[in-house]
PQR file with spaces between the fields and no chain letter, atoms N, CA, C, O and H, PARSE charges and radii, in Angstrom:
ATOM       1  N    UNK     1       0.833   -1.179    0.000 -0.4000 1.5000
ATOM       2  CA   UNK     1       0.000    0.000    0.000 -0.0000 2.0000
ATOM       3  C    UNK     1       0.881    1.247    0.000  0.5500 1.7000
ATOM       4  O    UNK     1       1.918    0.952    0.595 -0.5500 1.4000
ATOM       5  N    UNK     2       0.905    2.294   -0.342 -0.4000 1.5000
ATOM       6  CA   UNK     2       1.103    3.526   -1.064 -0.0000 2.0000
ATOM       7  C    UNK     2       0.483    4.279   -0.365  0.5500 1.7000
ATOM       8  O    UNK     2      -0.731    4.474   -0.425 -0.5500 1.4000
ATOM       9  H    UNK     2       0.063    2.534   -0.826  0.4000 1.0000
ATOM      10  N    UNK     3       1.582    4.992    0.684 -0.4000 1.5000
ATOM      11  CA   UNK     3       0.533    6.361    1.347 -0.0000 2.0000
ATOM      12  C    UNK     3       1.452    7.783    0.872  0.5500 1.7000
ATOM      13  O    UNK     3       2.566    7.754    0.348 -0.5500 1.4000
ATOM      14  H    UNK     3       2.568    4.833    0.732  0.4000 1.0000
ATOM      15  N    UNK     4       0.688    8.956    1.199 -0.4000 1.5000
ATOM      16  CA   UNK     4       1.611    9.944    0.547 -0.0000 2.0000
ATOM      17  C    UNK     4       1.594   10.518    2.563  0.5500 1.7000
ATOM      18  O    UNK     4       0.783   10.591    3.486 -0.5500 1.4000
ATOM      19  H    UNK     4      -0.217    8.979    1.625  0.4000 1.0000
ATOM      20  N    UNK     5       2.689   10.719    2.366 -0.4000 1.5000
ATOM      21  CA   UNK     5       3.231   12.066    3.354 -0.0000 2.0000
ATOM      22  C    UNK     5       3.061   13.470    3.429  0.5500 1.7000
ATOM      23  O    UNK     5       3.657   14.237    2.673 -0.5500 1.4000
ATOM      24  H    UNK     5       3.348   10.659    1.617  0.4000 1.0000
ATOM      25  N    UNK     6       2.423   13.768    4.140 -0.4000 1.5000
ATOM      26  CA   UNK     6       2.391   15.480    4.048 -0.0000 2.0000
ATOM      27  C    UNK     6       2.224   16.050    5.614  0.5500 1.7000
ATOM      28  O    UNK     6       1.339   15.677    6.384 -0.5500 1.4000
ATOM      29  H    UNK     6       1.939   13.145    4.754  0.4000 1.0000
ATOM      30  N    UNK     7       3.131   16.910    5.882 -0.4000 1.5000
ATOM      31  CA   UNK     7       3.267   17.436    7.391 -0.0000 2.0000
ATOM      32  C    UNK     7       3.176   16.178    8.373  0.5500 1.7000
ATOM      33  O    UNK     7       2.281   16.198    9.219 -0.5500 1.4000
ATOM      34  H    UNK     7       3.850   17.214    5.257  0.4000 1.0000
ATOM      35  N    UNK     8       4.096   15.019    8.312 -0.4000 1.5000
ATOM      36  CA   UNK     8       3.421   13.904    9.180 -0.0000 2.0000
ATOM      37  C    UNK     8       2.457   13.322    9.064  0.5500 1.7000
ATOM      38  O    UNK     8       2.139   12.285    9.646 -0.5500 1.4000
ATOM      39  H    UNK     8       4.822   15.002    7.625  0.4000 1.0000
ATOM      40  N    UNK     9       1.871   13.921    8.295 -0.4000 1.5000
ATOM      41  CA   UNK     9       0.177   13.214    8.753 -0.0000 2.0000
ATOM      42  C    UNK     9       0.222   12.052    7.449  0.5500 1.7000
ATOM      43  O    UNK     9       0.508   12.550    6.360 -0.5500 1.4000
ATOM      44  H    UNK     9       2.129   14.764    7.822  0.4000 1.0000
ATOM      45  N    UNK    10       0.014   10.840    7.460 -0.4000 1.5000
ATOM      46  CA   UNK    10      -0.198    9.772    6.172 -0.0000 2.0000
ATOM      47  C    UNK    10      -1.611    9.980    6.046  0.5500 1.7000
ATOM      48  O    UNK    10      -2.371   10.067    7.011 -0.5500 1.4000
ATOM      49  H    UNK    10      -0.218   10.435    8.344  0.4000 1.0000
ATOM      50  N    UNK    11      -1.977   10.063    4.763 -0.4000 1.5000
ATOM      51  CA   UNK    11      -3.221   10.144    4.046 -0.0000 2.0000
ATOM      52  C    UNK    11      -3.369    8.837    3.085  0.5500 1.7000
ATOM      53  O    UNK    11      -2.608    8.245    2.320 -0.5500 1.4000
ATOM      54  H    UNK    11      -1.360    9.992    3.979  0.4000 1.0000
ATOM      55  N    UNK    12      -4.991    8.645    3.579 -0.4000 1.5000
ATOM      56  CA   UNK    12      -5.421    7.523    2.505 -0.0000 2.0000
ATOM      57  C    UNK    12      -5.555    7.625    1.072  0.5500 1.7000
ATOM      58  O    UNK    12      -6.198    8.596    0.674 -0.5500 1.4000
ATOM      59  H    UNK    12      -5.610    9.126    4.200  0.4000 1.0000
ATOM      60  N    UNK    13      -5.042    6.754    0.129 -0.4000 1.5000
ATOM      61  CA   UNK    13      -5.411    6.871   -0.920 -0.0000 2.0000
ATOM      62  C    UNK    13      -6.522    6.531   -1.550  0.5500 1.7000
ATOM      63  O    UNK    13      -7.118    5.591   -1.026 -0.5500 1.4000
ATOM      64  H    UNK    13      -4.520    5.965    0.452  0.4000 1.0000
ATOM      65  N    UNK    14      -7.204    7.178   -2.911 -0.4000 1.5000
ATOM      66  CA   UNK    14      -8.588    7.134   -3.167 -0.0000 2.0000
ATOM      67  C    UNK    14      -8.663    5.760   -3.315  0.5500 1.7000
ATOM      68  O    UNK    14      -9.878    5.589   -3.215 -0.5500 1.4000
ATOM      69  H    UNK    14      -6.720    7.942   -3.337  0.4000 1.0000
ATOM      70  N    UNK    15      -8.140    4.586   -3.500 -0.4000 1.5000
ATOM      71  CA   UNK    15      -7.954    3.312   -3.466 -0.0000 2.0000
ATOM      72  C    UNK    15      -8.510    2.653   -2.278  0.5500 1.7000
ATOM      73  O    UNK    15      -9.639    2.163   -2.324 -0.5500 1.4000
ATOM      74  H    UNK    15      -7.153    4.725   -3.581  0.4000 1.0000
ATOM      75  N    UNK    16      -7.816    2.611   -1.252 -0.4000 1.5000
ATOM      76  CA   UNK    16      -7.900    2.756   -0.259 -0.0000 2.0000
ATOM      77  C    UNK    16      -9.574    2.975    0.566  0.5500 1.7000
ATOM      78  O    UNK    16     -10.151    2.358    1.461 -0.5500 1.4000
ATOM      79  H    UNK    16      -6.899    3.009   -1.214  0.4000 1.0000
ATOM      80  N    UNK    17      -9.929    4.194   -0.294 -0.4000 1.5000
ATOM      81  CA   UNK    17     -11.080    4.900    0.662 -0.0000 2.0000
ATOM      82  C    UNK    17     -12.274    4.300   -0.195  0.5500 1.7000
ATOM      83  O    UNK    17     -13.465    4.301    0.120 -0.5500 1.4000
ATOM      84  H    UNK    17      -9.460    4.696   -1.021  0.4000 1.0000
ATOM      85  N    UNK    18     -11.766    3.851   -1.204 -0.4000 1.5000
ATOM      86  CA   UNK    18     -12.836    2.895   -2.267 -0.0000 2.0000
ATOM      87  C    UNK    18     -13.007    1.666   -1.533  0.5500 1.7000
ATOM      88  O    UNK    18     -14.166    1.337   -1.278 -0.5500 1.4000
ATOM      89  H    UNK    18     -10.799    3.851   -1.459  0.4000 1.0000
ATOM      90  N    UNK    19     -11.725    0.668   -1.012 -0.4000 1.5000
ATOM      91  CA   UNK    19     -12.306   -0.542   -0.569 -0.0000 2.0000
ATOM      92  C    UNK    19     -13.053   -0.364    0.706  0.5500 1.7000
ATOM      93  O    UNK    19     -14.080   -0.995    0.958 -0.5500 1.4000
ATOM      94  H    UNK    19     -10.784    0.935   -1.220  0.4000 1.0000
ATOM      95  N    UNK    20     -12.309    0.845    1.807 -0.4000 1.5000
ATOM      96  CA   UNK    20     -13.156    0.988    2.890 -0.0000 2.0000
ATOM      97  C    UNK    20     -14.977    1.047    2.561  0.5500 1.7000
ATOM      98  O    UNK    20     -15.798    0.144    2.721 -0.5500 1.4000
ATOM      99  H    UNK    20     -11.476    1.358    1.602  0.4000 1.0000
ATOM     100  N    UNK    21     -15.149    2.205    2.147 -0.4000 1.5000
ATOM     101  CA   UNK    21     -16.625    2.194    1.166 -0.0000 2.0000
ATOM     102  C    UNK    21     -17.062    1.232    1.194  0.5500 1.7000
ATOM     103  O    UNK    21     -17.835    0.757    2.025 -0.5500 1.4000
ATOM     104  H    UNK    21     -14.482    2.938    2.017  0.4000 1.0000
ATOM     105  N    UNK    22     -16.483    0.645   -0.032 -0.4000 1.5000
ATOM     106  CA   UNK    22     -16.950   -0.772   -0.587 -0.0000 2.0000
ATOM     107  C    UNK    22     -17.613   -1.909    0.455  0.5500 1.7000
ATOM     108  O    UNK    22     -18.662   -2.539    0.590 -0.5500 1.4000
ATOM     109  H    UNK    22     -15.855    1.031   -0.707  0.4000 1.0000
ATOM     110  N    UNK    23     -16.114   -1.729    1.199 -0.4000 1.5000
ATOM     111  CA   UNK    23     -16.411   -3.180    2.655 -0.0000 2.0000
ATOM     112  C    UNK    23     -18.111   -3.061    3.310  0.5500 1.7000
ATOM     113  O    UNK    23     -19.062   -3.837    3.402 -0.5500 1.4000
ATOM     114  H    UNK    23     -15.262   -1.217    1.089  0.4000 1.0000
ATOM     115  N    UNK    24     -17.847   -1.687    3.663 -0.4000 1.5000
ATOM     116  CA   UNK    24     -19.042   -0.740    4.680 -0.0000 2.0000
ATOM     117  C    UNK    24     -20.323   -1.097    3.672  0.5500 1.7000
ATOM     118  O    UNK    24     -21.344   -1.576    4.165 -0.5500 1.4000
ATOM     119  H    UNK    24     -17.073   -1.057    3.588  0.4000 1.0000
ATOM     120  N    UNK    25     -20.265   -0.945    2.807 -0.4000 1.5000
ATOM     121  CA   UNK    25     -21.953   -0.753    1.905 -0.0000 2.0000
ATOM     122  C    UNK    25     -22.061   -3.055    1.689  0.5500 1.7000
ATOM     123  O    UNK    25     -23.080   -3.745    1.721 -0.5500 1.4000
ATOM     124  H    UNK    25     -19.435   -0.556    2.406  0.4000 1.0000
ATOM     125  N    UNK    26     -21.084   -3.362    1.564 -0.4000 1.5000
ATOM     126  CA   UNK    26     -21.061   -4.819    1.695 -0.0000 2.0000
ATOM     127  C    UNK    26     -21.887   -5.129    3.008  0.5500 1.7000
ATOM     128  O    UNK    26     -22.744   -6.011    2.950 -0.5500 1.4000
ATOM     129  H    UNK    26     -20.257   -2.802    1.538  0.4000 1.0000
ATOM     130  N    UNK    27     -21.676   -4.462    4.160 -0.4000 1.5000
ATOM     131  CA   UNK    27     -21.824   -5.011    5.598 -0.0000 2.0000
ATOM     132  C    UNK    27     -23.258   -4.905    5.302  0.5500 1.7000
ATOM     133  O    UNK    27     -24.047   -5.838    5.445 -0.5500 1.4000
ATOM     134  H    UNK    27     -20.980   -3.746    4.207  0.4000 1.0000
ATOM     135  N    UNK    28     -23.676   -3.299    4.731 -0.4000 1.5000
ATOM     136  CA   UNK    28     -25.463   -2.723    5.501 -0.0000 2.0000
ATOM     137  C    UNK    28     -26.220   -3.748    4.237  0.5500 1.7000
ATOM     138  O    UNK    28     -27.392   -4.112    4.136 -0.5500 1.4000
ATOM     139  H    UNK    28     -23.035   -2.541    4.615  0.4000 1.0000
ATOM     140  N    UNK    29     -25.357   -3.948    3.601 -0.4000 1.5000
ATOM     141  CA   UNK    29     -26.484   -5.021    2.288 -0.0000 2.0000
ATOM     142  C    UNK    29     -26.374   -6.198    2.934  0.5500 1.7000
ATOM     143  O    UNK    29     -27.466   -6.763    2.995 -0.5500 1.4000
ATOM     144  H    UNK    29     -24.405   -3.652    3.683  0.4000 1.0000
ATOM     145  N    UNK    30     -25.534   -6.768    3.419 -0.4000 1.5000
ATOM     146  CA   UNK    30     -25.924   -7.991    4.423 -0.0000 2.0000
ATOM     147  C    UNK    30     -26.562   -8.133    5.534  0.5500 1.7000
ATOM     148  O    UNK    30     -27.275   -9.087    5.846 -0.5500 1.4000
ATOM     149  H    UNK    30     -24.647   -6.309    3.370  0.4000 1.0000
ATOM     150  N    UNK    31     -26.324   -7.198    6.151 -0.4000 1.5000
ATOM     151  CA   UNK    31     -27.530   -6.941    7.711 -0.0000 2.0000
ATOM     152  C    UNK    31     -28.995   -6.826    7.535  0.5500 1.7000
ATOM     153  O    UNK    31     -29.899   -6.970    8.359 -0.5500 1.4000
ATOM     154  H    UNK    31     -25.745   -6.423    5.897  0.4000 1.0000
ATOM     155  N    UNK    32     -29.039   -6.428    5.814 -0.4000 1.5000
ATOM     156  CA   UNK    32     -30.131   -5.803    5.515 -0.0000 2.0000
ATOM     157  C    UNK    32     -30.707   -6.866    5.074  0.5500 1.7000
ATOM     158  O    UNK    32     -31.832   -7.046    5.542 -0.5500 1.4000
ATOM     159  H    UNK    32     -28.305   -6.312    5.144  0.4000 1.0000
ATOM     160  N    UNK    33     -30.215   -7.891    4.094 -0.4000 1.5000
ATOM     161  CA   UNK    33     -30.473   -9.384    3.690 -0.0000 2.0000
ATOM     162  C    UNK    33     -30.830   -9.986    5.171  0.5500 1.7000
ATOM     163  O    UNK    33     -31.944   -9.646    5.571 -0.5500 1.4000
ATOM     164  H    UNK    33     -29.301   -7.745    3.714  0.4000 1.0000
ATOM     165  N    UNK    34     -30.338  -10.530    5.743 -0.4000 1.5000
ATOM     166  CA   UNK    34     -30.660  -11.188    7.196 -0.0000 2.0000
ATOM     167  C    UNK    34     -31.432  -10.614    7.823  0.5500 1.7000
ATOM     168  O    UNK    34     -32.323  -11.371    8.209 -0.5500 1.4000
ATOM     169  H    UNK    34     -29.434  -10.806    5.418  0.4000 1.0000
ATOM     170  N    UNK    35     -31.600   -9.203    8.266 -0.4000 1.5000
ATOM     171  CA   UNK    35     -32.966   -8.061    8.950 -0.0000 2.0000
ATOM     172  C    UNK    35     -34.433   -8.454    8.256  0.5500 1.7000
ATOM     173  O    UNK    35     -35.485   -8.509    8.893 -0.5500 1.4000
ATOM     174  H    UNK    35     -30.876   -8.588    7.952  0.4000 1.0000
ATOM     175  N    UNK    36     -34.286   -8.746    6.666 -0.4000 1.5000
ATOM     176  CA   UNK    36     -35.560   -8.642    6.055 -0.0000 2.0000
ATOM     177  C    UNK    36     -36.403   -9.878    6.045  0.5500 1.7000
ATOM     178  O    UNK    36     -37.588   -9.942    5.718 -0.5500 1.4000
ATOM     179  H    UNK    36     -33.432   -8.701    6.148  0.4000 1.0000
ATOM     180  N    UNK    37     -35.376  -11.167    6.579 -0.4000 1.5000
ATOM     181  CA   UNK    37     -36.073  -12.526    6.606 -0.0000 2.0000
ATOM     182  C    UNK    37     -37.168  -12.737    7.558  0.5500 1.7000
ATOM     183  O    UNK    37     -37.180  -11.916    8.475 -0.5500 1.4000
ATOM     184  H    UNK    37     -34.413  -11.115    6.844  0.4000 1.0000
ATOM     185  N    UNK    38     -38.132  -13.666    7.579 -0.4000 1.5000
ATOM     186  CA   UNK    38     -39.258  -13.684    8.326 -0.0000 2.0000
ATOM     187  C    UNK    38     -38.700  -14.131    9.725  0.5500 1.7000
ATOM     188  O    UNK    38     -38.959  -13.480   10.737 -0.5500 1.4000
ATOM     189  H    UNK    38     -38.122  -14.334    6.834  0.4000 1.0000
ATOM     190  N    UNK    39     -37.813  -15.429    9.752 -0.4000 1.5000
ATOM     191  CA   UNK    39     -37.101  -15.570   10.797 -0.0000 2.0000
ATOM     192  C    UNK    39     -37.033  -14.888   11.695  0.5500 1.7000
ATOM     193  O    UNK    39     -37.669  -14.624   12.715 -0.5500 1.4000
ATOM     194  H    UNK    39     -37.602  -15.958    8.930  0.4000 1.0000
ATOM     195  N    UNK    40     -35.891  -14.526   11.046 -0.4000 1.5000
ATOM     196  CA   UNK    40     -35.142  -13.479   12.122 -0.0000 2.0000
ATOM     197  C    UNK    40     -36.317  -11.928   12.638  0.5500 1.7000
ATOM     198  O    UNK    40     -36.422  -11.483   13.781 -0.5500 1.4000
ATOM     199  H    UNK    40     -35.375  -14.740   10.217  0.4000 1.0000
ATOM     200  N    UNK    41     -36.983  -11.453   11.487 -0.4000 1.5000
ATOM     201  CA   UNK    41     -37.937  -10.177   12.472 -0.0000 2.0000
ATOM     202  C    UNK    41     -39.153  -11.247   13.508  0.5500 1.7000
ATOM     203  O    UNK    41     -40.064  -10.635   14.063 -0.5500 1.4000
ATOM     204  H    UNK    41     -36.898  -11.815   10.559  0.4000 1.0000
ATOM     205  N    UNK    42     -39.096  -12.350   13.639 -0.4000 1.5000
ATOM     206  CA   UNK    42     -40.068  -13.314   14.456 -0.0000 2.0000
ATOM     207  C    UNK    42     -38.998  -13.421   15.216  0.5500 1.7000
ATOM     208  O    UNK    42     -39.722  -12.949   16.094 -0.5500 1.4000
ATOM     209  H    UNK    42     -38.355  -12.848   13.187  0.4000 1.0000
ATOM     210  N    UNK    43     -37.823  -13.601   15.829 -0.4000 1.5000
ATOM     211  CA   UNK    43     -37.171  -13.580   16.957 -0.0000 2.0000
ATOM     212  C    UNK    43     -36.773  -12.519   17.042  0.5500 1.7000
ATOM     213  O    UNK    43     -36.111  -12.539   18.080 -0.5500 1.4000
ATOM     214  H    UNK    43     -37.235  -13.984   15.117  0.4000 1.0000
ATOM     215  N    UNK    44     -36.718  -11.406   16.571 -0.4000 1.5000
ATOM     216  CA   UNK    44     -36.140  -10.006   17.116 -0.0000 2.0000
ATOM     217  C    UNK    44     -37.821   -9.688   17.755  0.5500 1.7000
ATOM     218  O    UNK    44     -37.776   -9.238   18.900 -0.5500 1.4000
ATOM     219  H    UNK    44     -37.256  -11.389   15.728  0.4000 1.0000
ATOM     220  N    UNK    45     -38.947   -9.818   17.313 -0.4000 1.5000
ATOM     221  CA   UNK    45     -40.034   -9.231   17.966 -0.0000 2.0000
ATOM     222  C    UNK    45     -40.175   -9.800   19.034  0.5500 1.7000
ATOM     223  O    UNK    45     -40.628   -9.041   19.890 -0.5500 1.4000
ATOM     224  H    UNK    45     -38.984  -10.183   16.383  0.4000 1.0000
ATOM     225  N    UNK    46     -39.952  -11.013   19.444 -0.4000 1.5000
ATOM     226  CA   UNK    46     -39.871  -12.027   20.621 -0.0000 2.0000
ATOM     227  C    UNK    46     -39.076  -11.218   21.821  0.5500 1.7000
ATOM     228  O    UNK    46     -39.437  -10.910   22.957 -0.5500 1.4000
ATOM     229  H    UNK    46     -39.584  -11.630   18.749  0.4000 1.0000
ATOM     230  N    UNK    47     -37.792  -10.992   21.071 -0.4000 1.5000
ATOM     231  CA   UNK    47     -36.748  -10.637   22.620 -0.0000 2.0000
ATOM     232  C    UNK    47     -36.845   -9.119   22.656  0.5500 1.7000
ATOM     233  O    UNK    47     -36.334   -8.468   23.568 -0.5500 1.4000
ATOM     234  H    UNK    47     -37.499  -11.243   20.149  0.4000 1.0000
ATOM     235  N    UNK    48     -37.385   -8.673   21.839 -0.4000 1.5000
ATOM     236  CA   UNK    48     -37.220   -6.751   22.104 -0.0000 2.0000
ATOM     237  C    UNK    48     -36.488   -6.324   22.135  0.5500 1.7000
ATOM     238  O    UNK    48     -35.392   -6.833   21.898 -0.5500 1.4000
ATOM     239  H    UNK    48     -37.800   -9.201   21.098  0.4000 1.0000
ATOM     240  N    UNK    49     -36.745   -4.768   22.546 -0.4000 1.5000
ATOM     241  CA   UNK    49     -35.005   -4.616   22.245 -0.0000 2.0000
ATOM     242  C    UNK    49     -34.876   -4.073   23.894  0.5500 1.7000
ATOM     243  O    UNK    49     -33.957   -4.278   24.687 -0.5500 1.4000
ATOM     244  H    UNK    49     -37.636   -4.355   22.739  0.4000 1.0000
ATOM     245  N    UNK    50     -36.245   -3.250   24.097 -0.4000 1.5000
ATOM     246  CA   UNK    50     -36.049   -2.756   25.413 -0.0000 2.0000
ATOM     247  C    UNK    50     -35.217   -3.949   26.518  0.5500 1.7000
ATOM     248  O    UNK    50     -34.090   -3.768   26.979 -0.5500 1.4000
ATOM     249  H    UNK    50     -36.991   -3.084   23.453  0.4000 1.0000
ATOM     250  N    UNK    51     -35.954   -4.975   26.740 -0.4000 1.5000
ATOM     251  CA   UNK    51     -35.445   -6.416   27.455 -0.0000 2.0000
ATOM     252  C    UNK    51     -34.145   -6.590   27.164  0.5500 1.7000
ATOM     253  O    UNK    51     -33.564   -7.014   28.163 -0.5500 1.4000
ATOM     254  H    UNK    51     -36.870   -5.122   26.365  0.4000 1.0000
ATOM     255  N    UNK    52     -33.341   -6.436   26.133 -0.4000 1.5000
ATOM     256  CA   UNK    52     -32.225   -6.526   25.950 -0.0000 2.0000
ATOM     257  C    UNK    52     -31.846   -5.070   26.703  0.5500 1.7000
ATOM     258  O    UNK    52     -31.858   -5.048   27.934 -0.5500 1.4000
ATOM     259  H    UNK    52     -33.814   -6.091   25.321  0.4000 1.0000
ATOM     260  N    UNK    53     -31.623   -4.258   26.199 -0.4000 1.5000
ATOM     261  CA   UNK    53     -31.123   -3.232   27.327 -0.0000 2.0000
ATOM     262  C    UNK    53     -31.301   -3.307   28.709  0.5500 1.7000
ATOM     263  O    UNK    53     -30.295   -3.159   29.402 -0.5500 1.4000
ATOM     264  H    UNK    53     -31.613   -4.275   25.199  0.4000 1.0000
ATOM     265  N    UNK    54     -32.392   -3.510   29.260 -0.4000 1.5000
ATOM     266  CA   UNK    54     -32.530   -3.717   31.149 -0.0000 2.0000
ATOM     267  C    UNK    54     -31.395   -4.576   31.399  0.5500 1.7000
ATOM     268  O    UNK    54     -30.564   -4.425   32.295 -0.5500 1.4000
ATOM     269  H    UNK    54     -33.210   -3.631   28.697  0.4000 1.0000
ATOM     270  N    UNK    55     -31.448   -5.913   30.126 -0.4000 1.5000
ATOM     271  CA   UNK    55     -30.446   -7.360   30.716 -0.0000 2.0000
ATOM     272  C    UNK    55     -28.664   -6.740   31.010  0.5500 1.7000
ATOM     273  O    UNK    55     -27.802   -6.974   31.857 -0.5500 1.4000
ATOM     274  H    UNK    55     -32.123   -6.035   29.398  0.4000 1.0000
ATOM     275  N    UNK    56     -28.759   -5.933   29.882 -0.4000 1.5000
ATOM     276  CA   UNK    56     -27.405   -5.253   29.809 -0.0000 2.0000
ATOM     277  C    UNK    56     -26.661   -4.581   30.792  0.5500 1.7000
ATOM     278  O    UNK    56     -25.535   -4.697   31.277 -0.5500 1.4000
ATOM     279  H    UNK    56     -29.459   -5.743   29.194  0.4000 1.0000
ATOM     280  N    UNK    57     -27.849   -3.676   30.972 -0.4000 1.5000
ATOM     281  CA   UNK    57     -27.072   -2.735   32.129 -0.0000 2.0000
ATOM     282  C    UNK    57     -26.499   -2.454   33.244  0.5500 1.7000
ATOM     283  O    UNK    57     -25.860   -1.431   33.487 -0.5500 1.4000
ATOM     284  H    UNK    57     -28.764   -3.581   30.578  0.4000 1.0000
ATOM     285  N    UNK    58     -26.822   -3.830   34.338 -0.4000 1.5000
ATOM     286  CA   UNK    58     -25.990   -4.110   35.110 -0.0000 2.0000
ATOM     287  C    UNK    58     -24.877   -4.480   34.434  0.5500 1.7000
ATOM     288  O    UNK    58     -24.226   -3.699   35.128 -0.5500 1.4000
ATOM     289  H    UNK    58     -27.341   -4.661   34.140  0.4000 1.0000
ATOM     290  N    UNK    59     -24.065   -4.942   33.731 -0.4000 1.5000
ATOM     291  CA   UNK    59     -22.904   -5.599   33.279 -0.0000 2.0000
ATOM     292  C    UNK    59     -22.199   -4.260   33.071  0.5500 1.7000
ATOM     293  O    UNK    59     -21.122   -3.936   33.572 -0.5500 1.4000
ATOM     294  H    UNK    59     -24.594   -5.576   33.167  0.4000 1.0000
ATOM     295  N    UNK    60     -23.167   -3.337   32.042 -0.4000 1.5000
ATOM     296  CA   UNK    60     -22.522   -2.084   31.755 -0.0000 2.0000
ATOM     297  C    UNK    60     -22.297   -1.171   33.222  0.5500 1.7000
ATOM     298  O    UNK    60     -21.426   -0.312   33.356 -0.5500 1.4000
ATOM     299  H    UNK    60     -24.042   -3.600   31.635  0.4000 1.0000
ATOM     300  N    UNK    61     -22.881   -1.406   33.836 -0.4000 1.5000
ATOM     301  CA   UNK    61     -22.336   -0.297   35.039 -0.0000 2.0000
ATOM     302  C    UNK    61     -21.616   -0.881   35.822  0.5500 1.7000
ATOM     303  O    UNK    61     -21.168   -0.093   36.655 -0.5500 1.4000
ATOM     304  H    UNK    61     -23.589   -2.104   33.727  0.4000 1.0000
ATOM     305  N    UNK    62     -21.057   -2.589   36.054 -0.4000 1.5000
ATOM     306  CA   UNK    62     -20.195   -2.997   36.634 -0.0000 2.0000
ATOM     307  C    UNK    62     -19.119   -2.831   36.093  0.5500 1.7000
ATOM     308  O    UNK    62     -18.106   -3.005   36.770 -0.5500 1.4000
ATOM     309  H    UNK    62     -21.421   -3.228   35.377  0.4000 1.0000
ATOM     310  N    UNK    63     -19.004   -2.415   34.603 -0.4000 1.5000
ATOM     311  CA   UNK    63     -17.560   -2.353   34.005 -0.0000 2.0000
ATOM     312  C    UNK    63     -17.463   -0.968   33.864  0.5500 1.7000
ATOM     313  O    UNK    63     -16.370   -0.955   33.297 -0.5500 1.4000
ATOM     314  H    UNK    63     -19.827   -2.274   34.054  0.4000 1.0000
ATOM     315  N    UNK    64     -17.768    0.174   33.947 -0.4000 1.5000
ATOM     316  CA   UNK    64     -17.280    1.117   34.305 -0.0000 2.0000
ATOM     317  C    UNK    64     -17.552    1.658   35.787  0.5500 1.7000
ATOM     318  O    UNK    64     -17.427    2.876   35.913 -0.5500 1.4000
ATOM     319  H    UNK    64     -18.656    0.163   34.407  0.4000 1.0000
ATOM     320  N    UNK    65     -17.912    0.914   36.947 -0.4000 1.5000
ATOM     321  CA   UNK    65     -17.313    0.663   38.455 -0.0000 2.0000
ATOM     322  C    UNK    65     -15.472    0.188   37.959  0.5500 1.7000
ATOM     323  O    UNK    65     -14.596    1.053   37.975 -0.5500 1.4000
ATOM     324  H    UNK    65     -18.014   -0.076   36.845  0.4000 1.0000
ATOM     325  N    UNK    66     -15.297   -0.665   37.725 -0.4000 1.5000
ATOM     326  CA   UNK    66     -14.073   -1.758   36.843 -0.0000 2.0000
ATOM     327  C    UNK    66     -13.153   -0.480   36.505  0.5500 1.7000
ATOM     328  O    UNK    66     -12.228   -0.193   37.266 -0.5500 1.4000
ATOM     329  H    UNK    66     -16.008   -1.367   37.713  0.4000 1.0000
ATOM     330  N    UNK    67     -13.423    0.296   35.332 -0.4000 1.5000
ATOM     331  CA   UNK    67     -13.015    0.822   34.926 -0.0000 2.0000
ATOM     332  C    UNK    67     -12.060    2.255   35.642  0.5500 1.7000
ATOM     333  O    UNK    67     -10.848    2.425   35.776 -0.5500 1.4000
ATOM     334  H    UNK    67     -14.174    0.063   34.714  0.4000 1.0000
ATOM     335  N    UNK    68     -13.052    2.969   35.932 -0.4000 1.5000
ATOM     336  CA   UNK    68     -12.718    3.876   36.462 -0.0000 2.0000
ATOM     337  C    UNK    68     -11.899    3.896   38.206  0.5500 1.7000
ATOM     338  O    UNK    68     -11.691    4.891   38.900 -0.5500 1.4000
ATOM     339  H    UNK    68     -14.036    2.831   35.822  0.4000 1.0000
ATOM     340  N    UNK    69     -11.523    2.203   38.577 -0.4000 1.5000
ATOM     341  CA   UNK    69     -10.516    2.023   39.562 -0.0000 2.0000
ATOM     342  C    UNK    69      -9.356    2.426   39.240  0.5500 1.7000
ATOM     343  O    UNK    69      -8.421    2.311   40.031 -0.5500 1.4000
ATOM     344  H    UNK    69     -11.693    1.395   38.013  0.4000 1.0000
């Protein structure tokens, strides 16, 4: 890979910022394939999302107790 130099700072090349792109619009067309199946929106309506957050948040506030020692 081929970066150019300028004041320190390495800059991406348009190459570069093409495959990043690329990867990224790959990901939301696959999430989006798997999101749209009957399946899967019949177990995402099941567990919610709220229920998932309550389950979370003790864990999340024990690790930044953790953290901030």
């Amino acid at each position: 890979m081929e970066r150019n130099a300028q004041n320190g700072n390495s800059q991406m090349s348009d190459r570069d910022t093409l495959f990043l792109l690329g990867g990224a619009a790959f990901v939301l067309f696959g999430a989006g394939l798997l999101l749209s199946t009957d399946t899967v929106k019949r177990y995402l309506g099941q567990v919610g999302v709220g229920d998932l957050v309550q389950a979370t948040m003790p864990d999340v506030d024990k690790y930044l107790k953790l953290r901030s020692m």
